[in-house]
N, C-alpha and C positions, 0 to 999 in steps of 0.2 A: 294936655289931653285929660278928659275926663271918662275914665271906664266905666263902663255900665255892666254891671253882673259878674263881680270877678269872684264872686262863688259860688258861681255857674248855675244861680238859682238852690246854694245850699247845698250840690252836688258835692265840696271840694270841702263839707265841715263834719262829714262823717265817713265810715267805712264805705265803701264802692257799691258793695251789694245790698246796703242796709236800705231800706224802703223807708218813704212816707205818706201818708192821705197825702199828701200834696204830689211830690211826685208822680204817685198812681193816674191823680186825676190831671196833672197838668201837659195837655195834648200841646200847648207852647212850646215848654224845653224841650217834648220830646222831638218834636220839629228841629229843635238847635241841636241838639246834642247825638241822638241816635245815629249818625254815622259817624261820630267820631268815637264812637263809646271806648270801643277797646284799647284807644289811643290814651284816652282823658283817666281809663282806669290806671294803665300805667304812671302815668302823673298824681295820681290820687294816691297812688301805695309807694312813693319816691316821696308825697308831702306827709304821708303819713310817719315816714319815719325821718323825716328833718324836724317834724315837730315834736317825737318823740326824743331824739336826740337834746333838742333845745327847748324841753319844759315847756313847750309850748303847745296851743289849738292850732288845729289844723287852719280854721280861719284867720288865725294870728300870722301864721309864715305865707300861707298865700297873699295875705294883707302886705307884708312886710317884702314880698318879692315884686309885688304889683309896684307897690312906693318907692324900689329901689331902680325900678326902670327909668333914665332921665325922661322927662318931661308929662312926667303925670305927676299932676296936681291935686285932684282928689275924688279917688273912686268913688262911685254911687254904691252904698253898704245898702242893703236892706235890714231889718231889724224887726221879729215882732213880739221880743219882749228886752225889757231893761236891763238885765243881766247880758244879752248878748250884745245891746252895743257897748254895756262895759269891757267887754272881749273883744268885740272888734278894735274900740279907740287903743286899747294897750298895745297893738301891732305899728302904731308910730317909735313904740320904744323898743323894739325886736329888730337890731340889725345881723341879715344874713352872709356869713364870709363868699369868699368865689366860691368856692369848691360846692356849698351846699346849692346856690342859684346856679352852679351849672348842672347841679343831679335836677334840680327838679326840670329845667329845661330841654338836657337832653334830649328825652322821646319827643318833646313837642313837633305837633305835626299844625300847621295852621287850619282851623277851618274856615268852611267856609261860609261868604257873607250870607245871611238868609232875612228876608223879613220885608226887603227893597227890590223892583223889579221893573 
């Protein structure tokens, strides 16, 4: 399996409420994402403190929990500057225990498919 946007468009690399021109303007994710919001914050403030726990970026243990699922291969990262894909590639060396991929799973609630019709 190869995922597409497992930082939900940069959602899952900073604080919950925190804004950007891009989120503001991107009528896309808010298409994917706004009905799961309150779900996806829970998950956000559960990754927020695994990666505080384990010195790590947020996009690093999301990185590190997506890889630890069998059969993915290799997410599609986005990146738009050099320093963040040196962050992201360091999350192949970030192995997470049970305990912590079960905090961050818990709440998950699946969403749904959108985009196909």
């Amino acid at each position: 399996m190869i995922p597409w946007s497992p930082l939900a468009r940069g959602r899952l690399t900073r604080p919950w409420g925190e804004t950007t021109a891009r989120l503001v303007s991107d009528d896309v994710g808010k298409n994917l994402y706004d009905e799961s919001d309150k779900n996806d914050a829970q998950i956000a403030e559960r990754l927020a403190g695994v990666s505080e726990a384990l010195g790590a970026t947020r996009a690093q243990v999301a990185l590190a929990w997506l890889l630890s699922k069998r059969g993915v291969a290799a997410p599609i990262i986005g990146a738009s500057r050099e320093e963040q894909l040196d962050e992201l590639l360091n999350a192949v060396d970030l192995t997470l225990k049970p305990e912590q991929i079960a905090e961050l799973e818990t709440p998950y609630k699946q969403h749904p498919v959108v985009g196909f019709k």
